[in-house]
Structures are given as structure tokens and as C-alpha cells.
N, C-alpha and C positions, 0 to 999 in steps of 0.2 A: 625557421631554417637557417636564419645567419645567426639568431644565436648558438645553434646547432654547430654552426661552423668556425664561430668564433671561439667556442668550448675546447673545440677538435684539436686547432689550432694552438691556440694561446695557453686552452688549462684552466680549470675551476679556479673562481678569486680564493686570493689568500687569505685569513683573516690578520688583522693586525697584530694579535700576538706571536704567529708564525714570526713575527721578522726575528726574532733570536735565530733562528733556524737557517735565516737565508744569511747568516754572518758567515765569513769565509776561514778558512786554516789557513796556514801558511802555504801548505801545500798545493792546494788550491789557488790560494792568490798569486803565487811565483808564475801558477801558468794561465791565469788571468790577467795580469797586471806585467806581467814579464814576455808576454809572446809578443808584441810588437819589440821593444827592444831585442830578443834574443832573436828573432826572426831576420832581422837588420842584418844579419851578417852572411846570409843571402844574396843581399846585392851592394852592401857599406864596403866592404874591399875592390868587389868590383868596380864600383865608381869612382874607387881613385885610382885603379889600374887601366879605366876607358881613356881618363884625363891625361894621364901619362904616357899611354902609349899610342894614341890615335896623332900626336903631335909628328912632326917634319925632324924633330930634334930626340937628341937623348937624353929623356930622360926618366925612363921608365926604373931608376936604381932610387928613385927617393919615395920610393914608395913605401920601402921601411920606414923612412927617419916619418915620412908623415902617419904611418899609424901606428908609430911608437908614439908621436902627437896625439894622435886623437885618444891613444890610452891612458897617457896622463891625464889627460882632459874628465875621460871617462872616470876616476878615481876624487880631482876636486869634485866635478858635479855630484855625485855620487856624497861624498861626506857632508857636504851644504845639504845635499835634501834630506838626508837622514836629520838633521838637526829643524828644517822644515817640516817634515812629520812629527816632531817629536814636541813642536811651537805650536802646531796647528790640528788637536786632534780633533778637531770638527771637521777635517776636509779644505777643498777649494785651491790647498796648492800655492801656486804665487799670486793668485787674486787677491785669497784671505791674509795672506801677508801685507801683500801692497797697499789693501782697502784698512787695515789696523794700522797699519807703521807709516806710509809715503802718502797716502790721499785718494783722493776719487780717479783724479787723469794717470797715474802709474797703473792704479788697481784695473782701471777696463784697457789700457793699451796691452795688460796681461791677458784679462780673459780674453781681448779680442786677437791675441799672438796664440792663443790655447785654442780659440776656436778654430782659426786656420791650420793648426798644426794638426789639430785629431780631425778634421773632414777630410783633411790631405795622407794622415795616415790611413785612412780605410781608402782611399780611393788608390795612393802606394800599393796599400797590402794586398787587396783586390786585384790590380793589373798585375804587380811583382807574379801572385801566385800562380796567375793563368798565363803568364809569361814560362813560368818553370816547368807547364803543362804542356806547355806550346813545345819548350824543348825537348821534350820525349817524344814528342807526337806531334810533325809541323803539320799535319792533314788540317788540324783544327784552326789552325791561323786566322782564315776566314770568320771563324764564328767567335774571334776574342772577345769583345764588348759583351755581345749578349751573354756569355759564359756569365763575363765579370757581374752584371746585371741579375741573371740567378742567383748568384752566388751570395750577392746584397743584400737583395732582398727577399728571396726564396729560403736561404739559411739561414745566415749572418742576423738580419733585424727576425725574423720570426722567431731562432731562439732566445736571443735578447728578451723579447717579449713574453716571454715562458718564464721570463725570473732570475734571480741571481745563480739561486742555486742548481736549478736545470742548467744552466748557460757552461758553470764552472764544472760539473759533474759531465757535460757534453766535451770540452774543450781541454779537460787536464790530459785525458789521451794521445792526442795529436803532440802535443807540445810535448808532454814528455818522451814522445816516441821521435819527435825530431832533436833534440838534445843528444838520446842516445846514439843515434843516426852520425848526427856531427863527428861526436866525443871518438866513434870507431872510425868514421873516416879521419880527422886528424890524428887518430892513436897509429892505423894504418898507415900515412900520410910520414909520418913523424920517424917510422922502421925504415921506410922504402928508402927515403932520403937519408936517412944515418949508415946503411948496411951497405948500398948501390956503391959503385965505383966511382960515378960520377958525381961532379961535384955537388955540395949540400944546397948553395946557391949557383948556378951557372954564370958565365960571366956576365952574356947577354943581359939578365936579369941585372948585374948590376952599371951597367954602365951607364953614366952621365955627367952633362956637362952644364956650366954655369955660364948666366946670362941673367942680363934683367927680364925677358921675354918667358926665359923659363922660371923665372920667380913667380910671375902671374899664375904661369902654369899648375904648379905646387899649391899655392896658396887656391887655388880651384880647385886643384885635386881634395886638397883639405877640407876646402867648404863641404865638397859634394860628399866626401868620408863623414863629415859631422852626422849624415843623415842619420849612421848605426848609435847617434844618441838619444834620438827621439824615443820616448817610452820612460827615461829614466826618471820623471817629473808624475807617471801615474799613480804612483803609488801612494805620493801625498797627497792626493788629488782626492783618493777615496778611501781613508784611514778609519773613518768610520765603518765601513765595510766590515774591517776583520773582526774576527772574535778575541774578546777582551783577554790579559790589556792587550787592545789597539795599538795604540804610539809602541808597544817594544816589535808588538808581532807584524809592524808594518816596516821598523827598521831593521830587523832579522831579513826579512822578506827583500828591502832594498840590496842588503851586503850581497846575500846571494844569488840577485838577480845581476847584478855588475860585476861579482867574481865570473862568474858564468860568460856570460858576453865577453868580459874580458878575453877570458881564457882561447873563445870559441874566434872573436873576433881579428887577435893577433894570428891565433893555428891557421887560419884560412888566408890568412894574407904571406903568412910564411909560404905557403903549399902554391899561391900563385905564383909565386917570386922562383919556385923550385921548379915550379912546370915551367915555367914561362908564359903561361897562359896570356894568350892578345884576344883582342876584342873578335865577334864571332857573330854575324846577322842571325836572329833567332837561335841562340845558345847562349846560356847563362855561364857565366863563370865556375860558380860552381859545378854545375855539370860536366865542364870540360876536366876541373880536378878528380871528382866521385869517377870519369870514366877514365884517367889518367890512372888513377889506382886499381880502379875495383874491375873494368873494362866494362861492356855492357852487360853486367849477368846482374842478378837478383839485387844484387848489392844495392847496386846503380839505380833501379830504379826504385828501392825501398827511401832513398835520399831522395829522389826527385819526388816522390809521391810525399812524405813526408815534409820537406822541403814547401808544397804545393801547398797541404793541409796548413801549418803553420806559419806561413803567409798569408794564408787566408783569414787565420782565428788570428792574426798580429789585430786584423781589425778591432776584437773584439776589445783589446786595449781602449780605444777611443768609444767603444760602445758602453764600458763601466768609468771611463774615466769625464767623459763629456756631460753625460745628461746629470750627474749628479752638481756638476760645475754649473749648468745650466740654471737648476733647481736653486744653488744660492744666488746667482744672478737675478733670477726671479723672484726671489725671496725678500733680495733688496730692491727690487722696484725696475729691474733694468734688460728685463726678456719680461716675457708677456707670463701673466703670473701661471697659467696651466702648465706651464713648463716645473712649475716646483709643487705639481699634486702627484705622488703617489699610484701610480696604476692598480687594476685591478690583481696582477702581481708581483705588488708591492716593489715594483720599481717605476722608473720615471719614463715610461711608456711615450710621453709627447714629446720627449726628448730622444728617444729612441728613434721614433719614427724623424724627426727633425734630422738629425744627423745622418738616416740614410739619405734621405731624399736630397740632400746637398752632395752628399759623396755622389751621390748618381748621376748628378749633374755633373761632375766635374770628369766624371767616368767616359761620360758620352759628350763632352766637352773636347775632352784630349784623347779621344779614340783609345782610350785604357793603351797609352805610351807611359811605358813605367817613368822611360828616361826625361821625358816633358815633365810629367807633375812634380820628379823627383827635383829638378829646375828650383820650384818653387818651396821643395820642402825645407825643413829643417832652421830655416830662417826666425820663423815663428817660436820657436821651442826655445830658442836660445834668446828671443829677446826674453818670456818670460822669464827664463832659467837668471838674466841679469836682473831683473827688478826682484825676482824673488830674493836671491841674494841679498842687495843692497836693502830690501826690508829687513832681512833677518839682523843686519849690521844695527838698523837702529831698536829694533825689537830686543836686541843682549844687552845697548846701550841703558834702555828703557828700565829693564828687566832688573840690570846691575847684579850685584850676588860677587861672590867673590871669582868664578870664572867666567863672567862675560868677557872681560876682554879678549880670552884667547879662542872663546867662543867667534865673536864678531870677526878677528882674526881672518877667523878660517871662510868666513862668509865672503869676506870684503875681499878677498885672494880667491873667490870662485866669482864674484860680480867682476875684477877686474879682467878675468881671464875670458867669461864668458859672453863680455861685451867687447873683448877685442875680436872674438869669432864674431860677432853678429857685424863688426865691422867688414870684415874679413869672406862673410857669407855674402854681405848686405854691396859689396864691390864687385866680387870675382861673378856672382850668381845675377847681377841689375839686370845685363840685357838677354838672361838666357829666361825669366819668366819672376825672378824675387821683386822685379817693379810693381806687380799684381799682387804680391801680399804687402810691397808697402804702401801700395794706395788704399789696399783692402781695410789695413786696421783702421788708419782714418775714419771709412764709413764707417767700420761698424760700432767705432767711438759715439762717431755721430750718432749713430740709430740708437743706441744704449743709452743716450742723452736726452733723444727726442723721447723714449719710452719713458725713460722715467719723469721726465716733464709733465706725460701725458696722465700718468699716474697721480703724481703731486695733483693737477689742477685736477682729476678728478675728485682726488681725496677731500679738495678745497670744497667742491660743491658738493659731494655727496655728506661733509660734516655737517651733525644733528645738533642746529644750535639752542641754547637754554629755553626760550622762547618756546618751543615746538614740546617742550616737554609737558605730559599730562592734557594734550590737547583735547580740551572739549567741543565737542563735534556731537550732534545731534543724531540721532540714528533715524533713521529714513526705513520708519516700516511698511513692509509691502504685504499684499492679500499674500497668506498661505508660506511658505518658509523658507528660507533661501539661507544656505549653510555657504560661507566665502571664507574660503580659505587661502592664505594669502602666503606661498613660500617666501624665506627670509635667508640671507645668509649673515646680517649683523644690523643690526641698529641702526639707519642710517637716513638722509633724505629722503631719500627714494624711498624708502618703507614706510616713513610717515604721510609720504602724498600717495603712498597706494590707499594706508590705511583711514585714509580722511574719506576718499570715496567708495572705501567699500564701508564704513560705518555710516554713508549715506545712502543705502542701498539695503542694509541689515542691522539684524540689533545680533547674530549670531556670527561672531566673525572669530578667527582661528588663525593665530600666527604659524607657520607651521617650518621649525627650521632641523637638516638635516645633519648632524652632527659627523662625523668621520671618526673623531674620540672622544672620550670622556673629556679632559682636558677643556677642548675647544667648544664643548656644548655645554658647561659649566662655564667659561665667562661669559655664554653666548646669555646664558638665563641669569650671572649678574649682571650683565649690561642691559635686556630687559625690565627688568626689579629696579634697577634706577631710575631707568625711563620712565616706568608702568605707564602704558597707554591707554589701559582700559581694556586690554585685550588677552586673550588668555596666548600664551606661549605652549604651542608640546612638542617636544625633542625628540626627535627619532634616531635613536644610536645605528648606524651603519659601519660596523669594522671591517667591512670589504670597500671600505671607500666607494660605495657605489651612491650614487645622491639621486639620478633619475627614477630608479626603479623604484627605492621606500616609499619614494612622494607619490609613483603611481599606485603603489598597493593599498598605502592610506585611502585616497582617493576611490579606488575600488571596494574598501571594504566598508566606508562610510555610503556611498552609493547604495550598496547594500542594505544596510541598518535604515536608509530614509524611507519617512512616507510614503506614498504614491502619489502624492501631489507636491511634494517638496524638491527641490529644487539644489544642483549645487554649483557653487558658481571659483574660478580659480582665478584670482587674479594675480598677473605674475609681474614685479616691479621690472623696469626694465631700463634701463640710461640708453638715449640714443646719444653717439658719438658726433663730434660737431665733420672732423675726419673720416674721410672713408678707412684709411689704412688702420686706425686707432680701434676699426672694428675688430682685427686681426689678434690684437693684444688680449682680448677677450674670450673666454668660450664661448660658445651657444648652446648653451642649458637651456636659456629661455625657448628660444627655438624650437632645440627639439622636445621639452616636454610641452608647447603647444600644439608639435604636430601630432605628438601623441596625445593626447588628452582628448583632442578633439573627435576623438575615434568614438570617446566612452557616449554612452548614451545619457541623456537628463543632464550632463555636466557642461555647463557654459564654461567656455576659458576667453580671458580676453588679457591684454596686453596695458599694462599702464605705464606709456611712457613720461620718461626723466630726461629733458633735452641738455645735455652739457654746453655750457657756453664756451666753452676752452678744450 
């Protein structure tokens, strides 16, 4: 019945050579990899128009010069990561820069700026959306959170789980239908105020006056406007995604995704400054311009519904941009390693689920208050937006060729710009909630540190030293037949002190290891053949990534073929962690195929543990 409903659900496994299939267009990935940025301009104007006009003073007229600010801005970042995409076609972003170019402590103060940044985007886009729902419809106010909480994980992570290509075939719709939505209300927006009488800007709209107090002001407005940058960093992040070449159809994809923003992001800051729009308890900004223009008829709420859906799919940004980040983290030693295995949908499933279940937290943390999380947004993205940079500087240096210079150039002129904002973020945003992502990266330095510690010292102990190889070991034969089959997943201590005592227990023993590709079951059988234990090795090719099931079918279909007096015994190696939390890092394979196994009848399973001393 649950796998019944996990089929339902999730969707028959892929097999591996599907993954050509799950690459993306450009078309696709603009609204994949673009709906968190282009979504931003939903509430990125607005929040430098709350800063500015909720204030005792005037200064609600620099609201221009600051997102003529943030559009410069938008323009260097934007050409630095095109040249990051184009460094890095593996993926990873500013990690994989920083972890090649700067070192270990730049490389995870990035991932751990990225991990803040994308659990804070879904948990943003999530409230934003239902924020936008809420203003069409305040009945629902009461029931905000649990909305937000559907929408996570009822949607949002289930179609995740469905795949890349379900995900981006689900999610182009919305996106492209809020695009056009915008494009006609600023096309709109843009007649009414050129034809009208009245003036283009009102005065109101521009008056203000100068002070040191209203400097602070500004420069907060600015932080809080940075937020409509977050998103512009995904696209390097998952370059391997697109269908080949990669690196150009990822920088196409980038031009277009910041021309876009751009355009959308200034027209709506134009259209507040012409309305006048001031802050509104449960009414978004937007909505007061869409009903400024269109009034409340069809129009109006085709932008807020709209508006709602692509706020929501903004999520889906950190849903393709995080778990694959995660996946190299893991890869190098520094998230727990099932984080970089491949789901039965040929995405990164443990990561998926990972990143909702944070975002929920932080949902039901902050009562899904857009304007609280967004506090803390933004900060993150831009630290890594600065180290990416300053890698790329030494990466062109590196690299050399007769344009690096002007290459690094351009890098080193977006690390200075985009570490004066995180100064700038990292000031005006300390006591409104940016204190809590600059404690945050710390930990999670730390934990990225203690994991891979944890790792190193296993590797230490579970290495297969010279000594141990060819071990002669007596077989210990028993009345009548005992078939011991011993799963493996490499070569290692622990497989030699299983296989010690199960060759005292049988002269019939069976290494049995589950392959996921060719590739990796082929060094798995030359690492083997160097060893040679004495034991026969058989490979069982699984291209749905599935490792539980093959082992129980073998085991079911051997059960079968045995005597009636014969016997089959599974012994599963198993390291016990000297840490409780060090359990965490690990899957539970072993776990669960002992609790299955033991169902099978005639089949003894037992447990051989490997005590780690570190």
C-alpha cells in the first residue's frame, strides 16, 4: 500500500539514462531558475517604499536614485556570474570557485551564505505569496501559516520530487503568465501616466530632505531593495542542468533573466512613485498600483493570482538550486553523504526534503511575516555574490591567457561593490534580524567542519591495510549448508571483519555488492581483484538507483533455489559511531534491510558491528 502511494505520489523510478531527458531548455530554465529573481519585484520596490515612507521625515523622493542603485548593481552582478557560469561548468556557484581559487574557510562561509539564502527564499516566497492571497481575500488571514505549510509541502516539495522535468513542465506556466501580467500592467501603467494631466511624478512622490538620520534611512531602504537580487546566483549554481552546451545556454538564460527583472523591477518602482502608493496593513504594493490602473475587475485579480502562483514557484529557485549544492558538499566530505545520492527521480530527493523541512521551520517560526524573514534576507547572497567574485579575480589571474586581465577586472569591480552592500546590509539590517544569519554562518562552518572530521577519522579506521589482504582464515564447516551473503559497498575494514567471521561459519560465502552504474561496479570489482579475499564478488547493476530492493530480490530468489535443509544467513557490516549525532551523517540501509529481511522465512540476518574509535 505505501509503495502504492509512493508510485502515486512521486512517479515510477527513472532509469539512468533518462537523465539526458531531465536536461532543461532555456526556456525552461528562465522559469526555473528565474522565478525567484523575477518574482522579487513583488515585494523588492515595495520595501524600499515601506523604509522610506513609514519614517517622521521626507524622504520618500529617493526612492528613485536608490533603485536606479540597485539596478546598477543588478547589471555588475549579473556580468560576474555570467563569467562564473562559464569557469564553473560543473555547477556549485561561489563554493566551487572559492573551494578552487581562496581555500576551505571562504569556500563553506559561501555555502553556508547560500544555505541561508535559499531556505530563506522559500520561506520569503511562501509568506510573500500567501501574503498576495491574503490581499484579495482578507477572510483568509487567519489561516496564513497553514496555507504557507500546504503549499511547502503539499506542492512545492512533492513536485520537486516528481523530477526535474515534471517540476519545470509544471512551473513554466505560471511564470510565464506572471511576466506577462506585469509587462501589461507597466505597459498600461507607463500610457496612463504619459497621456493624464497630471503630473508624471507627483510632487509628493518627490520630496525630500537631507540629514545624517536620513542617510541611515536610504542606506536601509537599499539593504531591504537588495532582496530583488536574490535568485541571480542560481543559475551558476545548476549549469549542469541545461542541455548542452551548458556554459553558453546557462549565460543566455542569465542575460535574459536580469534584462527581464531589470525592466519589470524599475517599471514598478516608476508606477509607485506615480501613484504614490504608502504602506497599507494587509495590502501589497503591488496591488494598490494593478488596482490604481486596472480597478478591481478581471485585470486585477489576474496580477494577484498570478502574482500569488509565482511567488510561490520563486520557491522552486532554491529547490533546483540548493540540493544540487548540497550534493557537492557532500561529495567533498561536508553534509552527510546521502545528501549527494541521486533519488529514485533522478534528483537529489534528501536534499529536497532537507530544504523543505528547514523552510517550515522558519515559516512557523516567524508566523509566515514576510516582512520579519525578509529582515534577514538577502545578507547571505551577497556575502557569497563577494567571495564568488574575489575567486574569479584569482581564477583569470591563474588562468592568464591574453584577457584575463580585463576578465578579473570586471570581477574585482563586482567583489568591491558587492561587499560594500553586505557592509551596508550587514549595518542598516543587525538589529532588525541579520544578527541571526551572522551567527548562523558560523555554526554552520562549524558543523561542515565537524562532518568532515567525522568522515576523515572514519576513512582513517575503515582503511584496508596491506596486512589484511588475502586473509587466510579457516572455514568453519557446519552440518548441512549455510549460503552467507555478505552486502558490500567498497573494500574496506569493516568488510574484512565481517568476512573473517562469516568464513568461520561457512566455506559458501558471497560478497554481494549493489552497483547504481557501470562505472562504479567496475572499480568496485577492480578493488576486489586486488584484494582477492577468497571470496567470490557478484554485482548487481541497479540504474534506478534503487540498492534495497536488488538485495532483497537476490535474497528471495536464492531462498528459492535452496535445499530444504539449507540455510541462508545475511550478514550486514555495520560501523557503530563512537557520537550519537555522527549517526545522522549516515543512512540506514543497514537498518532497514534488517527489518526487512527478517520477515523472509529460513533467512538468518544478523548485524556485524565495527566500533569507530573517533
Amino acid at each position: 500500500m505505501m509503495r502504492l502511494l509512493r508510485r502515486l505520489l512521486i512517479g515510477k523510478p527513472l532509469h539512468n539514462q533518462e537523465m539526458a531527458h531531465e536536461k532543461l531548455s532555456k526556456l525552461k530554465a528562465l522559469a526555473i531558475f528565474s522565478s525567484d529573481a523575477l518574482s522579487s519585484v513583488a515585494y523588492g520596490p515595495e520595501q524600499i517604499m515601506i523604509i522610506l515612507a513609514a519614517s517622521q521625515v521626507m524622504a520618500y523622493g529617493y526612492l528613485w536614485p536608490v533603485a536606479l542603485a540597485i539596478l546598477v548593481l543588478l547589471f555588475i552582478v549579473t556580468i560576474s556570474y555570467v563569467q562564473v557560469g562559464k569557469a564553473n561548468p560543473g555547477g556549485g556557484g561561489s563554493y566551487s570557485v572559492a573551494i578552487h581559487n581562496l581555500g576551505e574557510f571562504p569556500a563553506l562561509t559561501a555555502a553556508a551564505a547560500l544555505f541561508a539564502d535559499y531556505t530563506l527564499t522559500v520561506a520569503v516566497s511562501v509568506s510573500a505569496g500567501t501574503a498576495a492571497l491574503m490581499s484579495a481575500f482578507p477572510e483568509l488571514l487567519p489561516y496564513e501559516v497553514p496555507i504557507d505549510l500546504i503549499i511547502l509541502f503539499g506542492i512545492l516539495m512533492l513536485i520537486n520530487l516528481r523530477g526535474i522535468r515534471e517540476s519545470s513542465t509544471t512551473f513554466v506556466f505560471p511564470t510565464y503568465c506572471f511576466v506577462f501580467g506585469i509587462f501589461a500592467l507597466l505597459l498600461a501603467g507607463f500610457y496612463q501616466a504619459l497621456t493624464q494631466q497630471a503630473p508624471v511624478i507627483p510632487a509628493e512622490s518627490l520630496s525630500k530632505q537631507w540629514d545624517w538620520t536620513i542617510s541611515f534611512l536610504i542606506l536601509r531602504a537599499f539593504a531591504n531593495g537588495c532582496s530583488s537580487m536574490t535568485g541571480v546566483e542560481a543559475i551558476s549554481n545548476g549549469v549542469p542542468m541545461f542541455k548542452a552546451p551548458a556554459p553558453r545556454n546557462a549565460t543566455i538564460t542569465t542575460m535574459w533573466m536580469s534584462g527581464i527583472l531589470g525592466f519589470m523591477f524599475i517599471g514598478i518602482s516608476f508606477l509607485i512613485m506615480h501613484f504614490h502608493i504608502l504602506p497599507q496593513d494587509g495590502v501589497t504594493a503591488l496591488s494598490q498600483v494593478a488596482e490604481d490602473i486596472f480597478g478591481r475587475n478581471w485585470l486585477y485579480y489576474y496580477i494577484q493570482f498570478t502574482t500569488m502562483g509565482v511567488l510561490y514557484l520563486a520557491a522552486n529557485t532554491s529547490f533546483n538550486g540548493l540540493p544540487p549544492l548540497l550534493s557537492i558538499l557532500a561529495r567533498d566530505g561536508y553534509m552527510p553523504r546521502y545528501l549527494g545520492a541521486r533519488g529514485e527521480r533522478l534528483n537529489f530527493s534528501n536534499g529536497i526534503i532537507l530544504l523543505s523541512v528547514v523552510a517550515g521551520i522558519l515559516i512557523v517560526a516567524f508566523n509566515g511575516n514576510t516582512e520579519h524573514l525578509i529582515s534577514l534576507y538577502a545578507i547571505g547572497v551577497f556575502i557569497s555574490f563577494t567571495i564568488a567574485q574575489t575567486g574569479m579575480v584569482v581564477h583569470w589571474k591563474r588562468e592568464g591567457g591574453h584577457y584575463w586581465l580585463p576578465r578579473a577586472g570586471i570581477n574585482a569591480i563586482g567583489a568591491v561593490v558587492t561587499g560594500i552592500v553586505v557592509l551596508i546590509i550587514g549595518i542598516t539590517k543587525f538589529f532588525y534580524g541579520a544578527w541571526i544569519v551572522l551567527i548562523f554562518i558560523p555554526l554552520m562552518i562549524t558543523m561542515f567542519k565537524k562532518i568532515r572530521k567525522h568522515y576523515d577519522d572514519m576513512a582513517d579506521q575503515l582503511h584496508l591495510p596491506m596486512e589484511e589482504l588475502n586473509p587466510a582464515i579457516a572455514a568453519k564447516i557446519f552440518p548441512g549448508k549455510n549460503i552467507v551473503i555478505v552486502p558490500i559497498a567498497s573494500p574496506t575494514s569493516v568488510v574484512a571483519h565481517t568476512l573473517k567471521y562469516a568464513k568461520s561459519i561457512s566455506e559458501e560465502v558471497i560478497a554481494l555488492h549493489i552497483a547504481t552504474d557501470e562505472e562504479t561496479g567496475q572499480k568496485i570489482q577492480e578493488k576486489w581483484h586486488n584484494w582477492n579475499p577468497g571470496v567470490q564478488l557478484i554485482t548487481l547493476y541497479s540504474p534506478y538507483r534503487l540498492v534495497i530492493q536488488p538485495l532483497i530480490d537476490y535474497v528471495s530468489e536464492l531462498a528459492e533455489k535452496k535445499g530444504p535443509n539449507d540455510y541462508i544467513t545475511v550478514l550486514i557490516p555495520e560501523f557503530e559511531t563512537r557520537k550519537w549525532w555522527h549517526r545522522l551523517l549516515h543512512n540506514q540501509t543497514g537498518w532497514i534491510l534488517r527489518t526487512l529481511l527478517i520477515l523472509k522465512e529460513n533467512v538468518i540476518v544478523t548485524t556485524i558491528p565495527f566500533h569507530l574509535t573517533k
